[in-house]
C-alpha positions as CSV (number, residue, x, y, z in Angstrom):
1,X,63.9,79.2,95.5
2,X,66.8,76.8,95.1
3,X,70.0,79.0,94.1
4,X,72.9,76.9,92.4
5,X,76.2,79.6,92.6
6,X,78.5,77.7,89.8
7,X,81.8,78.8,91.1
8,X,84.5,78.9,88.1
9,X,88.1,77.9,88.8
10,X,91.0,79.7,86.9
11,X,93.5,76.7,85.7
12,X,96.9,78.4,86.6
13,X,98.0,79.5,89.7
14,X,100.4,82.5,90.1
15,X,103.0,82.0,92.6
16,X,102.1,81.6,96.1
17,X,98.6,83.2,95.1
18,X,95.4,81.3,95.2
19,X,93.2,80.2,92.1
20,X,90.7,82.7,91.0
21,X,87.3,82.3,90.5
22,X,84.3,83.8,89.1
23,X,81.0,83.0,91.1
24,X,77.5,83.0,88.5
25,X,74.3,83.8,90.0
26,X,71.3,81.5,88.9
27,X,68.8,79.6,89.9
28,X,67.5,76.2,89.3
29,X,63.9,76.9,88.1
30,X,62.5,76.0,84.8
31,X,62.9,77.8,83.0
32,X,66.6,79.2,84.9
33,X,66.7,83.1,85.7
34,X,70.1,84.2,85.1
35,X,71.3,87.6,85.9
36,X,72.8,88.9,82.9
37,X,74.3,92.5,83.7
38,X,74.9,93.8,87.7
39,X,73.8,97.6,88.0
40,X,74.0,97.6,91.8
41,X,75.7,96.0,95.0
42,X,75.1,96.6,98.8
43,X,78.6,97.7,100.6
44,X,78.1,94.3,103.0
45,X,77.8,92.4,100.2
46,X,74.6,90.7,100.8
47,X,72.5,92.5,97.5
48,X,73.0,92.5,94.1
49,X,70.5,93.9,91.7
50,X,70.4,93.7,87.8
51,X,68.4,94.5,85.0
52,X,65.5,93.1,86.8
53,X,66.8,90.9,88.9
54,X,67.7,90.9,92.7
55,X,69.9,88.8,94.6
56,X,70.0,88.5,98.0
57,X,72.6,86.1,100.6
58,X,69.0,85.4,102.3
59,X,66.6,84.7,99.3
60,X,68.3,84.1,96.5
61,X,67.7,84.8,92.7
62,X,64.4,86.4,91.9
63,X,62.7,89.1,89.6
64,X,62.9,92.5,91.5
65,X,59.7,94.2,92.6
66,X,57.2,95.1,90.3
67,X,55.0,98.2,90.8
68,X,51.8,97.5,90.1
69,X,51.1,101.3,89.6
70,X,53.2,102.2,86.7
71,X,52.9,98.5,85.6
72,X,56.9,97.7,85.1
73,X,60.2,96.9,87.1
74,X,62.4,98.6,89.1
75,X,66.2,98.7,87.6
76,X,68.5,99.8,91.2
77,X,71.8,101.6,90.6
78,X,72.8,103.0,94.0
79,X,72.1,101.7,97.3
80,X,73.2,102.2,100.9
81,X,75.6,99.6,102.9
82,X,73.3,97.3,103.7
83,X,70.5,98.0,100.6
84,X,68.0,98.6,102.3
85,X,67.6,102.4,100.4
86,X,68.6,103.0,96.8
87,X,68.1,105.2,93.9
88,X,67.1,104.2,90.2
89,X,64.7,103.7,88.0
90,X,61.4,102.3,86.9
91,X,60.7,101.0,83.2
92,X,57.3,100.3,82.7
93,X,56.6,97.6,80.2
94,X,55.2,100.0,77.6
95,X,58.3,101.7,77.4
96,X,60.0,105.0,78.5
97,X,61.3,105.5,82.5
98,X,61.4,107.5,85.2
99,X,63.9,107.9,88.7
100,X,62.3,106.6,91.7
101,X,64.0,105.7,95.0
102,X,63.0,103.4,98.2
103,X,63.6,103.3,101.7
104,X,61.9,102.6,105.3
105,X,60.0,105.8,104.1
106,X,57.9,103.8,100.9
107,X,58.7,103.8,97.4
108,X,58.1,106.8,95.1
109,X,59.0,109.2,91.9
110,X,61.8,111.8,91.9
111,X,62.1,114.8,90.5
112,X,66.0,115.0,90.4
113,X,67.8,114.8,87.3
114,X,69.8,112.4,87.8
115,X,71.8,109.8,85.5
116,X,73.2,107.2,88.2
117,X,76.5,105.3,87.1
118,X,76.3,101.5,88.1
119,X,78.1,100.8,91.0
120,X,79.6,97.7,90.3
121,X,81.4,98.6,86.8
122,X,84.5,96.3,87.5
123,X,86.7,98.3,85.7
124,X,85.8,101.1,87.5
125,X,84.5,100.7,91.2
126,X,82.5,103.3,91.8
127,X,80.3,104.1,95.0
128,X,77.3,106.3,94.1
129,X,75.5,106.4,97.0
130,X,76.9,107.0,100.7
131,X,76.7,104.0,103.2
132,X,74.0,105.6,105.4
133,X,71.6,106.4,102.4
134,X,71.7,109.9,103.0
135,X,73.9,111.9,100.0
136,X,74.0,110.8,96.4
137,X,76.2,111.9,93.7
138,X,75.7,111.3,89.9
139,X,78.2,111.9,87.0
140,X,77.4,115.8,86.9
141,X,78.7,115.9,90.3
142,X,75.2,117.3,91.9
143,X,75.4,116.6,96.0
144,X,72.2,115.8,97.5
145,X,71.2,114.7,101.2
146,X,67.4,113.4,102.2
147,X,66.5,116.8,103.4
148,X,66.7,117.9,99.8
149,X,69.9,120.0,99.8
150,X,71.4,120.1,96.6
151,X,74.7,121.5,94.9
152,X,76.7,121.1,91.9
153,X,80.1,120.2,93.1
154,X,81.5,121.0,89.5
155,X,80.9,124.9,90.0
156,X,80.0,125.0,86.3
157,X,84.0,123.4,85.4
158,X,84.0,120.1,83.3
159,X,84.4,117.3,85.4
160,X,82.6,114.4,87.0
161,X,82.0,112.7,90.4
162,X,82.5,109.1,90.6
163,X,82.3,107.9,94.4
164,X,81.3,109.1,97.9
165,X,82.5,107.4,101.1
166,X,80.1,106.0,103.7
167,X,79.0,109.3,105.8
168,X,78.6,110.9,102.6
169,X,81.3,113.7,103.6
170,X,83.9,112.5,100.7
171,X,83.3,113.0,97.3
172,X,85.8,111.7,94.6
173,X,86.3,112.4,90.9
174,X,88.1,114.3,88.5
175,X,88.3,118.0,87.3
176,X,89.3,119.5,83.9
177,X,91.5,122.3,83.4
178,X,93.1,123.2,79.3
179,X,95.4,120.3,78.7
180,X,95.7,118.4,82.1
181,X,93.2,116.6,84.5
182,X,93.0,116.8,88.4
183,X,92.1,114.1,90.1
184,X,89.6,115.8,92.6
185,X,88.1,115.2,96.1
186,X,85.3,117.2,97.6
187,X,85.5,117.3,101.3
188,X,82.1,118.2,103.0
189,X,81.3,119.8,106.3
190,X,78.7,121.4,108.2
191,X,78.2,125.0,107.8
192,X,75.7,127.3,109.3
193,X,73.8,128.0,106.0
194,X,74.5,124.3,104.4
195,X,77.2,121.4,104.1
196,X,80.7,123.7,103.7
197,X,82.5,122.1,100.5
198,X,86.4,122.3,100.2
199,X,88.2,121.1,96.8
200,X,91.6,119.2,96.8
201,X,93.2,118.2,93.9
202,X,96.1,116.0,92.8
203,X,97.5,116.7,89.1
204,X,97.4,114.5,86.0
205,X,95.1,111.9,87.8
206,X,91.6,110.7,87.7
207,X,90.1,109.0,90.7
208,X,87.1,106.0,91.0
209,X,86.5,105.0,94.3
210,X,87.0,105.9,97.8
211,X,87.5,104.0,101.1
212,X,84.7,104.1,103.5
213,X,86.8,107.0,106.0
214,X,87.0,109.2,102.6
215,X,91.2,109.2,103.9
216,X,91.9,107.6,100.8
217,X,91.2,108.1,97.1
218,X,91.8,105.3,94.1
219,X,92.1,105.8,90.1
220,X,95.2,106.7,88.2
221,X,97.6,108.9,87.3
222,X,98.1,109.6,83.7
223,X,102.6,109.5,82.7
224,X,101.6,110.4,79.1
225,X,101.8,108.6,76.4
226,X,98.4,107.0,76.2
227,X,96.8,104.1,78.2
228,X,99.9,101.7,78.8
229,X,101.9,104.6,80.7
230,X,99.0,104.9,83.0
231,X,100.0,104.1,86.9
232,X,97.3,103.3,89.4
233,X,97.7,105.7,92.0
234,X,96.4,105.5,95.7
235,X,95.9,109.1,97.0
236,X,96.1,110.1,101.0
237,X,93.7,113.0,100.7
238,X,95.1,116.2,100.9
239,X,99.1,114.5,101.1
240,X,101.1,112.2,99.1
241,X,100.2,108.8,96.5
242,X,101.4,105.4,96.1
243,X,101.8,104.2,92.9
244,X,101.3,100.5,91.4
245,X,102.1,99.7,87.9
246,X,102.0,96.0,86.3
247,X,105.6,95.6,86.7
């Protein structure tokens, strides 16, 4: 398959800074697939997956796998670096859906209840899945490796997790206490019963995504005031943030 990347130009440069651009992925078939909405990208780069769609740097644009079995598509929302596991769902063509996940191991049904965030949101960059394909963390914060551990990070406190670094030992989000948030990071170690989890916390903030290390946390810090007094803030875990503002 033949894929055309239509690569957008922005008309006005800023500064020194170069032209941005928008890349489109379609293909040239009649009639053209287009993917419409990305749920999913690989941390190299080299997968995108959409509402049944798949892209790949090697093949191109094409409908994802179908599964003959439950007679519908699979939709992917978190993968591992290089895509080759992820988590999702299946929506059968007579309606309803199910979680499934894939890997080296086969394809199959899951029984966790999970509700996976995309993972290319724009706004918000969030990681759901670590880099090795072993933990995954949804919105409720629930931690889970392959050998079926699982644990709510949360503790039964409002809150959510939002992104997990590569090993899967880093766990970003935010926690809720009366009147203020605490932007919150879960730091995960071995312990002789199960993974040891210690909470750190940085106040008035909210945090998105993580670098691959877990050493640093993204998001924002909330000045008060509404939306336009929030400051991006980059967090060293467990020491002191950077902010950037617009100005």
């Amino acid at each position: 398959m033949r894929v055309l990347l239509a690569c957008v130009c922005a008309s006005m440069s800023y500064g020194a800074e170069p032209p941005a651009s928008i890349t489109y992925l379609r293909s040239s078939d009649n009639p053209p697939l287009t993917m419409v909405t990305a749920l999913g990208m690989s941390g190299d780069g080299q997968c995108v997956f959409g509402q049944s769609m798949i892209w790949t740097a090697a093949t191109g644009l094409r409908p994802t796998e179908f599964s003959p079995g439950q007679n519908g598509y699979f939709n992917w929302y978190a993968l591992s670096f290089d895509g080759s596991i992820r988590f999702g769902e299946i929506v059968p063509l007579a309606g309803g859906s199910s979680w499934t996940w894939s890997g080296p191991w086969g394809t199959g049904a899951t029984s966790w209840p999970f509700f996976f965030s995309p993972a290319t949101d724009v706004s918000v960059p969030r990681r759901t899945l670590a880099g090795n394909g072993m933990r995954v963390i949804d919105r409720s914060a629930f931690f889970v490796d392959r050998s079926g551990f699982k644990q709510n990070l949360l503790q039964g406190n409002p809150g959510r997790g939002t992104a997990i670094n590569f090993d899967g030992s880093v766990v970003v989000g935010v926690t809720y206490i009366p009147g203020i948030s605490l932007g919150t990071a879960w730091i995960v170690a071995p312990g002789p019963t199960g993974p040891h989890v210690e909470m750190k916390t940085y106040p008035k903030s909210e945090f998105d995504s993580v670098s691959p290390d877990g050493a640093y946390a993204a998001g924002f810090l909330d000045a008060g005031g509404g939306d336009l007094n929030r400051r991006g803030i980059v967090w060293r875990v467990g020491a002191e943030a950077d902010f950037f503002t617009r100005h």
